[in-house]
Every structure is written in C-alpha cells, then in structure tokens.
Residue frames as qw, qx, qy, qz and C-alpha x, y, z in Angstrom:
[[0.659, -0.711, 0.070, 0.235, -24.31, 40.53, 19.48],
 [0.243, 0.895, -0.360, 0.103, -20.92, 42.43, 18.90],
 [0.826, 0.089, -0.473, 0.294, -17.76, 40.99, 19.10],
 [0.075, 0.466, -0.585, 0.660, -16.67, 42.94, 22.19],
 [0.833, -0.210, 0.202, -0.470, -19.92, 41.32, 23.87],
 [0.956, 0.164, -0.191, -0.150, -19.07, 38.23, 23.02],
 [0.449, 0.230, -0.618, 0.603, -15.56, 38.55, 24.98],
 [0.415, -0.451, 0.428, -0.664, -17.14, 40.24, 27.74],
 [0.882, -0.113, 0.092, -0.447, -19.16, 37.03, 27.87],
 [0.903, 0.141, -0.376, 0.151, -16.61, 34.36, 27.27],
 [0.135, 0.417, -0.576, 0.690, -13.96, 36.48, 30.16],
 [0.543, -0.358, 0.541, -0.533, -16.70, 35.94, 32.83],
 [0.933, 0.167, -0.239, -0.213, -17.42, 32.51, 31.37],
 [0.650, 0.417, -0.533, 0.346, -13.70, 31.74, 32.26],
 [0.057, 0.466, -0.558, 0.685, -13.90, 33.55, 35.53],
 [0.716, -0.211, 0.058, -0.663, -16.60, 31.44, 36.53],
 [0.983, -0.034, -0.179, -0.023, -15.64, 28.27, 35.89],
 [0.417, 0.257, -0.665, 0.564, -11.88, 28.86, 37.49],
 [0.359, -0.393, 0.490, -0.691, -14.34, 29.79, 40.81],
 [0.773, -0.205, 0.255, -0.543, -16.50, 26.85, 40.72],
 [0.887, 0.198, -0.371, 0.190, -13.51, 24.48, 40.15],
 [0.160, 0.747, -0.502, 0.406, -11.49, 26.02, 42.51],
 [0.221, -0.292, 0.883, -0.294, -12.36, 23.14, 44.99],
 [0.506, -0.019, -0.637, -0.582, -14.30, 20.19, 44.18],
 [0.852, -0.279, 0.110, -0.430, -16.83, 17.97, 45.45],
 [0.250, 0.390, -0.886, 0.005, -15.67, 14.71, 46.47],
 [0.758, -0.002, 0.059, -0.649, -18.34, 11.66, 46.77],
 [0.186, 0.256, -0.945, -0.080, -18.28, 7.92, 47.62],
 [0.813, -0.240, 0.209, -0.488, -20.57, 5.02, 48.10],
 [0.396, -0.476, 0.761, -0.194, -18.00, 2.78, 48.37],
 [0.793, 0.071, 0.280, -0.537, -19.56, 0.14, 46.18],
 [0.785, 0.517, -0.340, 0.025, -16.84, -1.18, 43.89],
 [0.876, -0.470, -0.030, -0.106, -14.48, -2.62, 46.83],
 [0.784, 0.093, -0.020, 0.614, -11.63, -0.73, 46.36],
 [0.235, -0.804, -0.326, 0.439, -10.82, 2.22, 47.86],
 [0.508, 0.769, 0.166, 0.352, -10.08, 5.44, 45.53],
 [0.638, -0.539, -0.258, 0.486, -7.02, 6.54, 46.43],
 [0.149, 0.505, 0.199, 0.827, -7.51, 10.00, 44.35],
 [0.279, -0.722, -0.139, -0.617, -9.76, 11.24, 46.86],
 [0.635, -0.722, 0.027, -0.274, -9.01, 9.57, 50.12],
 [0.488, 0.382, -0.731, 0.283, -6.13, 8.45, 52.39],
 [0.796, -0.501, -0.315, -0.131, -6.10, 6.04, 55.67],
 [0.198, -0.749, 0.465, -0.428, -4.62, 6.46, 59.13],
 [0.918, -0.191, -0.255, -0.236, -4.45, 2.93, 60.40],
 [0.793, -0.090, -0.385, 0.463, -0.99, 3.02, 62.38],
 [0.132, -0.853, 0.213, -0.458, 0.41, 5.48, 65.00],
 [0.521, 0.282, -0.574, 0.565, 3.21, 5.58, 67.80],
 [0.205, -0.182, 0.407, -0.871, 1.44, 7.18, 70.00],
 [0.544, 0.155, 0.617, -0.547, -1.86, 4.45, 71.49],
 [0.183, 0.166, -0.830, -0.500, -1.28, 2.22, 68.26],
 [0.875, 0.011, 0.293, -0.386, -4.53, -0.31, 68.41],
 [0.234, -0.526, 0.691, 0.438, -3.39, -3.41, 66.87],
 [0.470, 0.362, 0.721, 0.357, -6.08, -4.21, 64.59],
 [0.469, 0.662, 0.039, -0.583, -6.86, -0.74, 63.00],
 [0.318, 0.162, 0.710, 0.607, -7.61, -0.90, 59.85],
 [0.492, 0.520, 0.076, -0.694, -9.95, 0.55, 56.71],
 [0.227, 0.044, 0.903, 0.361, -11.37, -1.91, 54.12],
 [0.605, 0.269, -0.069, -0.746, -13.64, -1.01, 51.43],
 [0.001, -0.020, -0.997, -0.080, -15.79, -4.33, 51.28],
 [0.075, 0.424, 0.844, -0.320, -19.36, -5.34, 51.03],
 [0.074, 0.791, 0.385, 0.469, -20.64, -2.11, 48.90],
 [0.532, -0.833, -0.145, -0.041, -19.25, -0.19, 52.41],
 [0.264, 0.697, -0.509, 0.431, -16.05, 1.24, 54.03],
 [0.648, -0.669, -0.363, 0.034, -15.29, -0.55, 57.50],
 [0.080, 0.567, -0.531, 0.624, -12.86, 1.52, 59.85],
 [0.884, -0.205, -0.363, 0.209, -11.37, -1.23, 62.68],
 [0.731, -0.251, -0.323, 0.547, -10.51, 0.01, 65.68],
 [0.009, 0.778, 0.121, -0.616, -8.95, 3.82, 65.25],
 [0.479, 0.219, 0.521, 0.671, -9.09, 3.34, 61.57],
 [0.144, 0.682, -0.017, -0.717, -9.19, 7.17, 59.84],
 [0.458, 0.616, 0.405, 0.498, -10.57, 8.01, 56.57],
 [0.052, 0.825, 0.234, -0.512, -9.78, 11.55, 55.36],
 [0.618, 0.777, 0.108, 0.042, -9.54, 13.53, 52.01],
 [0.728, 0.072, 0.107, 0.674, -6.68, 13.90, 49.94],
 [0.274, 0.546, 0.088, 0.787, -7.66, 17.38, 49.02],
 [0.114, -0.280, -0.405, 0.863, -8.02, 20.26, 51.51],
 [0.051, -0.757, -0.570, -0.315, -11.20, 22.12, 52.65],
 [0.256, -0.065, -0.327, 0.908, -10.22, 25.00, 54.36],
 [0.178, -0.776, -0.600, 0.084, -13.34, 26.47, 56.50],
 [0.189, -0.549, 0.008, 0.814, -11.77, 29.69, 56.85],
 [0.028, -0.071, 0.573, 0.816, -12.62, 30.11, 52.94],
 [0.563, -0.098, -0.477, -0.668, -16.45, 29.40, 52.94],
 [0.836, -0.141, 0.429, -0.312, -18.88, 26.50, 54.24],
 [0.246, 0.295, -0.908, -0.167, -17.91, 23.14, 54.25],
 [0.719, -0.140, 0.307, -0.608, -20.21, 20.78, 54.30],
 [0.163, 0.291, -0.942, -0.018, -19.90, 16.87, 54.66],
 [0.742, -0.037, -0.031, -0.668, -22.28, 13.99, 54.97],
 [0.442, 0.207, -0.845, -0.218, -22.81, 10.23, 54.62],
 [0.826, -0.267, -0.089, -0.488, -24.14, 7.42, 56.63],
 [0.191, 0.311, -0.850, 0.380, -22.61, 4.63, 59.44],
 [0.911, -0.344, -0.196, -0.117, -23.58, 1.69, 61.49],
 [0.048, 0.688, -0.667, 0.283, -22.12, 0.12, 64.44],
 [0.719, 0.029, -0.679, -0.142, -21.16, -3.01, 65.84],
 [0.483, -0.085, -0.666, 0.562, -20.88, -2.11, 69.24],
 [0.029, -0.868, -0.411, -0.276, -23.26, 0.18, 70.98],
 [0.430, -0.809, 0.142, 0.374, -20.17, 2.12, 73.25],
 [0.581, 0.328, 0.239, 0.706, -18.23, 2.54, 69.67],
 [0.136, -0.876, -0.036, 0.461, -17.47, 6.42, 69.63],
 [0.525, 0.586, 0.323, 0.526, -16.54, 8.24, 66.21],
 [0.158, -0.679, -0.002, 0.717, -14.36, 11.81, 65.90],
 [0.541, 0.677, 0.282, 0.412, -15.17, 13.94, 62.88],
 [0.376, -0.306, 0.094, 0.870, -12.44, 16.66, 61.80],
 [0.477, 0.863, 0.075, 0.144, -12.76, 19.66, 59.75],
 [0.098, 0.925, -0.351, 0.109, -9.36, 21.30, 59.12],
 [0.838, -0.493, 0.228, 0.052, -7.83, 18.36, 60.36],
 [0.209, -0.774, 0.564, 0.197, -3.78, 17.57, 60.01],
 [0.546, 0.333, -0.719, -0.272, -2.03, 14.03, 58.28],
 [0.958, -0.149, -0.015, -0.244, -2.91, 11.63, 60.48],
 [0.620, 0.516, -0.588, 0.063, 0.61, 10.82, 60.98],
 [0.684, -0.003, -0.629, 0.370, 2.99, 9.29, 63.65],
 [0.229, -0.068, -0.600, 0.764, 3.54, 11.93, 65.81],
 [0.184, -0.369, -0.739, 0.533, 1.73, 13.14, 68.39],
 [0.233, 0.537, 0.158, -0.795, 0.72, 16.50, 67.44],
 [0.323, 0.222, -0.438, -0.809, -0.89, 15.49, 64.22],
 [0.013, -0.200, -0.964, 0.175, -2.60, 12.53, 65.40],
 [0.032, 0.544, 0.817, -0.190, -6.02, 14.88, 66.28],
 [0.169, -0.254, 0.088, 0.948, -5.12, 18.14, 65.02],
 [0.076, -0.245, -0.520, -0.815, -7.87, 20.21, 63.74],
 [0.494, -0.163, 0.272, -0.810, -11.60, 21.18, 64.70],
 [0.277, -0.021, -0.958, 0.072, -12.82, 17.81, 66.17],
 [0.798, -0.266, -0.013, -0.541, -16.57, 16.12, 67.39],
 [0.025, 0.347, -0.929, 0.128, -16.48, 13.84, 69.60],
 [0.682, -0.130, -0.040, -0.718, -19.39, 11.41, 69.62],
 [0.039, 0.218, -0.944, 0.246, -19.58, 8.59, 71.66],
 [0.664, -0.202, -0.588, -0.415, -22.44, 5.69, 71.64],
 [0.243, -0.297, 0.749, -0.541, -23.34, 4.28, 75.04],
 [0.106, -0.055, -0.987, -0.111, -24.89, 0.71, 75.69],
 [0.302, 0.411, 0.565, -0.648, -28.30, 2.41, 76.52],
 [0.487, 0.361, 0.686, 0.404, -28.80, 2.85, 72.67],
 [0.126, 0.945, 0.207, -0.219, -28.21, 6.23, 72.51],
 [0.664, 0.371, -0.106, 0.641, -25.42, 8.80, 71.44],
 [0.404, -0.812, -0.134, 0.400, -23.77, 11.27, 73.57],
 [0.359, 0.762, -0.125, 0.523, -22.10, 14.87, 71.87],
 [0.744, -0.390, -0.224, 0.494, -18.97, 14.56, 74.19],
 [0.470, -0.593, -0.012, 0.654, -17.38, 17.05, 72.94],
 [0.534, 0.803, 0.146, 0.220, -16.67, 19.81, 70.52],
 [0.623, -0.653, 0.056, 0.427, -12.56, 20.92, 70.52],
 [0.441, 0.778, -0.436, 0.104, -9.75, 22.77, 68.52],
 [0.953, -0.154, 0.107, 0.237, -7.14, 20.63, 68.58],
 [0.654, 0.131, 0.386, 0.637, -3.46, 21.26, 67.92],
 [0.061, 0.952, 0.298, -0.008, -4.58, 25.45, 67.64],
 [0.325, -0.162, -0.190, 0.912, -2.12, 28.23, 67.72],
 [0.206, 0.267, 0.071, -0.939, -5.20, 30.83, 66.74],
 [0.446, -0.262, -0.382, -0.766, -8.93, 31.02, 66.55],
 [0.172, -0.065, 0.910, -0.372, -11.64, 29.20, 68.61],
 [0.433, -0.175, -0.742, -0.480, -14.45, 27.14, 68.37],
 [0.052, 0.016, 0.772, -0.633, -16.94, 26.38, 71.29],
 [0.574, -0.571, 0.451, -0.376, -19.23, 26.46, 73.27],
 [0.332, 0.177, -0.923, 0.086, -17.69, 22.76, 74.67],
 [0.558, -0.389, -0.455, -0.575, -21.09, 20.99, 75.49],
 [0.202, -0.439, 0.682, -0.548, -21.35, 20.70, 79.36],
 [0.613, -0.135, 0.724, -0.286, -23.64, 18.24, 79.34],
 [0.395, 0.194, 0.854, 0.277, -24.90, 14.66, 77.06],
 [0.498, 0.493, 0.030, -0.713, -26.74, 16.77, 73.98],
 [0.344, 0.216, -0.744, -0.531, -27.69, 13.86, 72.40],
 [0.329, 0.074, 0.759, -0.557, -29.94, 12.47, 74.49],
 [0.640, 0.296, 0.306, -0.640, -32.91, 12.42, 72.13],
 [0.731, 0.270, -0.567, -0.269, -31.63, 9.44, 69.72],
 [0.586, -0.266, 0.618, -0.451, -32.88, 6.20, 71.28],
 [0.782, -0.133, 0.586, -0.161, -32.75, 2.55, 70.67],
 [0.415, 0.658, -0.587, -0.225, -30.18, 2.16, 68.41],
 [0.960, -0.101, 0.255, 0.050, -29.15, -1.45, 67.44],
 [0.148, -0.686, 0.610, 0.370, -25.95, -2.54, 66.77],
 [0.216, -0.130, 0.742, 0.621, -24.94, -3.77, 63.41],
 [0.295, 0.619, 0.727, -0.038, -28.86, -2.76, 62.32],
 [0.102, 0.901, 0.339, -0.249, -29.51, 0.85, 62.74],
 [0.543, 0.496, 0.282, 0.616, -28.41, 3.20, 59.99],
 [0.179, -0.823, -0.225, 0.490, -27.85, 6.46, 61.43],
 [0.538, 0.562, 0.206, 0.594, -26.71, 9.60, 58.95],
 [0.439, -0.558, -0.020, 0.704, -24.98, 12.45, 59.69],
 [0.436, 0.786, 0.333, 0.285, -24.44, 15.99, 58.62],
 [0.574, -0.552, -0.154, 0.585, -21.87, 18.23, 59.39],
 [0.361, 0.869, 0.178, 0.289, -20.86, 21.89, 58.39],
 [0.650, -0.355, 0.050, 0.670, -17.78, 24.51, 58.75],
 [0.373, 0.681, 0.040, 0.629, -17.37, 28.41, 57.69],
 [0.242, 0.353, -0.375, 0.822, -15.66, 31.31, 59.49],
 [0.473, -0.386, 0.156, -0.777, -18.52, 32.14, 61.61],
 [0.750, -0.257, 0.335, -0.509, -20.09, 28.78, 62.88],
 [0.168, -0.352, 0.917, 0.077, -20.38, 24.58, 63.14],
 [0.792, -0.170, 0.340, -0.478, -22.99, 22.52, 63.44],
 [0.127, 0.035, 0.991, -0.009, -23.24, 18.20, 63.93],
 [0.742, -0.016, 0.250, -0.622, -26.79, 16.80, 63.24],
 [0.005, -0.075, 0.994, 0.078, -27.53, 13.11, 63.59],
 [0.708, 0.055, 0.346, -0.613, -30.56, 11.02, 63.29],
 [0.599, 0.050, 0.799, 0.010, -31.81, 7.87, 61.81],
 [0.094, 0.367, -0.458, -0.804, -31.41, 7.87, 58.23],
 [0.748, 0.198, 0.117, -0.623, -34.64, 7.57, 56.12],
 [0.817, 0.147, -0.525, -0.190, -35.46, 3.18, 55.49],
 [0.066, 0.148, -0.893, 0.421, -33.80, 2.15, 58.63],
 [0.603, -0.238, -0.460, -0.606, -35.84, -0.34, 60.06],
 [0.646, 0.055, -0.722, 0.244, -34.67, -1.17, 62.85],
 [0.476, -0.579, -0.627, 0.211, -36.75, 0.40, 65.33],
 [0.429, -0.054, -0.025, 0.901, -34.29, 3.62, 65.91],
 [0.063, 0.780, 0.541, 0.309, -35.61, 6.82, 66.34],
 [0.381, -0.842, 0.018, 0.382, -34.47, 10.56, 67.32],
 [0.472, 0.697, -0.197, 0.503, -32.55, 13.51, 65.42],
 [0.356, -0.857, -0.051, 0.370, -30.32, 16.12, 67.36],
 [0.321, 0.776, -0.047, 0.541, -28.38, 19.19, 66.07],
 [0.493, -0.683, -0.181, 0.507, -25.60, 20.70, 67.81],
 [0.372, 0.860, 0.066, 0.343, -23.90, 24.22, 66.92],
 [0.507, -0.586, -0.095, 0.625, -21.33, 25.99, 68.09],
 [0.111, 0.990, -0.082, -0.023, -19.63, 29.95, 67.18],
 [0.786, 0.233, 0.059, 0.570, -16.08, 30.09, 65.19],
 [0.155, -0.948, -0.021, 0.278, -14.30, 32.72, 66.41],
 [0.770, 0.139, 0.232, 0.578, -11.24, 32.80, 63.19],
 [0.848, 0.239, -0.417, -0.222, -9.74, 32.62, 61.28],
 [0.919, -0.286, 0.164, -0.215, -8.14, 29.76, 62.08],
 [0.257, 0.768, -0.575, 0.117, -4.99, 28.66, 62.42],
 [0.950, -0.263, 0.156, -0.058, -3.25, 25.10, 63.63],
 [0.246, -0.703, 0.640, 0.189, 0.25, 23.52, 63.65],
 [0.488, 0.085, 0.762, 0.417, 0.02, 21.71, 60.70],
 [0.180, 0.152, -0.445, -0.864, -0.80, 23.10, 56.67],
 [0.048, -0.100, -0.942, -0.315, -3.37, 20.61, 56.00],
 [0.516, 0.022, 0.293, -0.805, -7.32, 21.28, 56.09],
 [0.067, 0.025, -0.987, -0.147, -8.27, 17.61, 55.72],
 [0.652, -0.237, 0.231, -0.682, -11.92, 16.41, 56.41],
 [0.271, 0.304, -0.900, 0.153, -11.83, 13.16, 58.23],
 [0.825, -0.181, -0.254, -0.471, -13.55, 10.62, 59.68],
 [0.417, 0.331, -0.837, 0.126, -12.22, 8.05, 62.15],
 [0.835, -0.401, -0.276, -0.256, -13.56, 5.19, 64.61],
 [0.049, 0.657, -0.485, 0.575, -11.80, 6.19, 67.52],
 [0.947, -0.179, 0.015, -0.264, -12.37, 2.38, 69.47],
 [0.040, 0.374, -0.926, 0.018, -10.09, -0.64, 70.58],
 [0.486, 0.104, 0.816, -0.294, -11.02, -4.20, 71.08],
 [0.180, 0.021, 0.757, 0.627, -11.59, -4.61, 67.50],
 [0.363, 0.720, 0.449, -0.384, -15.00, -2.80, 67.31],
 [0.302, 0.195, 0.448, 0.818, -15.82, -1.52, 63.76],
 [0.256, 0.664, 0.070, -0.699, -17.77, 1.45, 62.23],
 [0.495, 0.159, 0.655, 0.549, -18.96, 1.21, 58.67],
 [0.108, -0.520, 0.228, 0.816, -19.15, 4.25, 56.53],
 [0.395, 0.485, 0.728, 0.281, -21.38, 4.70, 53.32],
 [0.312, 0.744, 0.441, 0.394, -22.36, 7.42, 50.94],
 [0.421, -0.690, -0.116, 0.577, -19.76, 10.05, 52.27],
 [0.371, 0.644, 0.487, 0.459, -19.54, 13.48, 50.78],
 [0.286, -0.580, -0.130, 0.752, -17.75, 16.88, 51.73],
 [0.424, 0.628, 0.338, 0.558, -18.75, 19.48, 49.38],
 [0.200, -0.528, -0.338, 0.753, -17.79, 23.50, 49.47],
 [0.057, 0.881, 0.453, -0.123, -18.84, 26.63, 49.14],
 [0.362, 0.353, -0.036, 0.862, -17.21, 29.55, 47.61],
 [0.244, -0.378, -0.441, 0.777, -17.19, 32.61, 50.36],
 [0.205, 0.831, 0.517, 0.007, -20.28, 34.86, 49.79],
 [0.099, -0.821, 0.256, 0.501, -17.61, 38.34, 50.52],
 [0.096, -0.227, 0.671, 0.700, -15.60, 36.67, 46.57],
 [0.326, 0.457, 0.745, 0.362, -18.68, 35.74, 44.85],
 [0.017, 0.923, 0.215, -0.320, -19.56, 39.58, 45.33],
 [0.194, -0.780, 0.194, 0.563, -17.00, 40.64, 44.86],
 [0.278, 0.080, 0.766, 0.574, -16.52, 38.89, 41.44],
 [0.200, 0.675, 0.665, 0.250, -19.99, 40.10, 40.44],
 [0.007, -0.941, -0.186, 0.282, -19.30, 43.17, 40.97],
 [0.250, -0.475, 0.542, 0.647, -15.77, 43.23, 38.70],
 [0.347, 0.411, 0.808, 0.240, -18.27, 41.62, 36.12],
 [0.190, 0.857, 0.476, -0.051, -21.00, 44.36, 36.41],
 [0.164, -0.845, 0.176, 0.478, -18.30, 47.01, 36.10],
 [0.461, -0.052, 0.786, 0.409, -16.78, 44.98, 33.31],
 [0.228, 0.489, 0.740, 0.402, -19.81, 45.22, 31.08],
 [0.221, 0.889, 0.346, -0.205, -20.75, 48.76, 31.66],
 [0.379, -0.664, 0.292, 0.575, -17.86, 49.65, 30.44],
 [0.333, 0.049, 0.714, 0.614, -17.61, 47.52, 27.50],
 [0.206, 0.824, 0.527, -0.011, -21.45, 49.18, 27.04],
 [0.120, 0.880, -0.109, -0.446, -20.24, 52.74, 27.14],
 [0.235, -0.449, 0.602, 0.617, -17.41, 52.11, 24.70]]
C-alpha cells in the first residue's frame, strides 16, 4: 500500500470516528447507589404544582422517582437529527401511578413553560391492573407536530399488573418522520403479568420548541407519595441515514481520485 492510500485511509478513519462520537450512548443500571451526575440531572422541585415529597434516590441497585420526581440526560438528543432510541425497565407501587416520557424535552425548571416542554407520553396505570396510553402531545411547540392524539385507552392489552412485583420494560423511539411507545412485561417477571402494546404516531418536523434543550426524560408524574422505580435505562442515537450517505459518498469520490492520481 502507497503512502497516499494510507492517508486516504487514515482521513476517513478520522471522519468516522468524529461521526460515531458525535453523540454518545448513555447507560445505567443504577447499581452502585449514587447517582452519576455526568449523564443525568433531577427535577424534584417546581413553583408551579410543587408535590412535597418529590424526590430521586439511587438506592437498592435501582433509581426511585417520589412523587413528580424527573430523571433526564445531561446531554441532548435532538430527534430532528436521526432516531433516538431509549429503553429500560420500572415497577410500581401503586397501580393508578402514571409516568410521562419526553423526547426533546426542556430543563425541568421552575417556570411554567419548561416544566413539560417537549414531545411527551402520557401513560397512566389504573387500579384494574392495566395501563392506559393517555396521551401523545407536543408540548411547549412553536413548529412541527406530532400525533395522531390516541382517542381512546390503547393499552388495553397489558393485564394484571401487581404493584411493587411486576417488572414492566419499555421502549421508546424518535426521528423526523415518526414515534413509537411499546410496553410489556419484561422477560423473568414472575408475577403473573402479561400483555405487550405498541403505539406510533407521524412527526410532521422539524421541530421546534421554546426552549434549546433536547433532553430525554423520564418522570413519575404522581402525588401522595407514590413511587416509580427505574432500572437499566438507556437512550442511544442514530446518525441520520441522508449524512451517513452523504459521507460515503465524499469518501468514494475521495479515493477515486486519489486512484486516478
């Protein structure tokens, strides 16, 4: 091999690894009882329908979120750039506890308009021992949309959850074009649980919201000191299929060149 090969090859070498660093995974199981505060920050006060016992406590090998405690990443995923895609696993202790997951979501701060900001599930447990996909919303928007908003309970087909037993896992996704939720009973639960369900919806972007931030978040969205506990959570992205082309194609042009010469 020539030394002009051998640059060609070390330039895309470079240009590769600046794409597939350009955002990183970010993975927890929570097991060392102290929350990393490189990858995540917590929401646990607000002016606006304070609770007064939120909280987040990594304890027990587990995260718990108390009340409307929020977990959500430090770094930004912006769906407008690719799929995002996020995961992990949760019990509850209450069987009417109700969880909101974000993509794009804002800081979680005091005021009002950043409290829920961002594309938001609402999912909401009900004392029959099911779950119910309340809702699917843009929050806090000034441009794109997200939808359909489910007219009726599309979760109907997970059934006899127990509280503080059943393990339930989640999956959740985000790129320019689409959403989707799926839940079901994550594989070893023994507690009797049973039923998946998948919702989807159509991104109409890009997107756009009154805050910078493209957080992904998590938060137990409860009073009366119900918890949610949180386990083996995990947002990973995707570089956009329209740059990885387009990089392979400055590549392939790249090396015929250096060929002809």
């Amino acid at each position: 091999m020539n030394k002009a090969k051998l640059t060609t090859v070390f330039a895309a070498g470079v240009v590769l690894a600046i794409a597939s660093t350009a955002s990183a995974n970010v993975f927890d199981d929570f097991d060392d009882n102290s929350l990393d505060g490189s990858k995540w920050g917590t929401h646990t006060t607000d002016q606006v329908g304070a609770a007064p016992n939120m909280a987040v406590t990594e304890e027990n090998m587990a995260l718990t979120l108390t009340e409307g405690g929020t977990i959500f990443t430090r770094q930004n995923f912006n769906s407008d750039d690719g799929l995002v895609t996020a995961s992990g696993e949760f019990t509850i202790n209450t069987l009417n506890d109700r969880l909101f997951f974000y993509f794009d979501a804002g800081g979680f701060g005091s005021q009002a308009n950043f409290r829920h900001g961002g594309l938001v599930y609402f999912i909401f447990g009900n004392n029959a021992g099911g779950f119910i996909g309340d809702d699917l919303r843009m929050q806090n928007d000034t441009g794109g949309s997200a939808g359909p908003r489910p007219p009726t309970e599309v979760f109907n087909s997970i059934a006899n959850v127990v509280a503080d037993s059943t393990v339930l896992e989640f999956t959740a996704t985000a790129d320019p074009t689409a959403t989707t939720f799926s839940l079901g009973v994550a594989s070893g639960d023994t507690s009797g649980a049973s039923g998946s369900a998948l919702w989807t919806g159509t991104i109409t972007g890009p997107l756009s919201f009154n805050h910078a931030m493209r957080r992904v978040a998590f938060s137990n969205n409860s009073s009366g000191n119900k918890t949610l506990v949180l386990d083996n959570f995990s947002v990973t992205p995707e570089p956009g299929s329209i740059a990885l082309i387009g990089l392979g194609a400055l590549m392939l042009g790249a090396a015929r060149r250096m060929k002809r010469s």
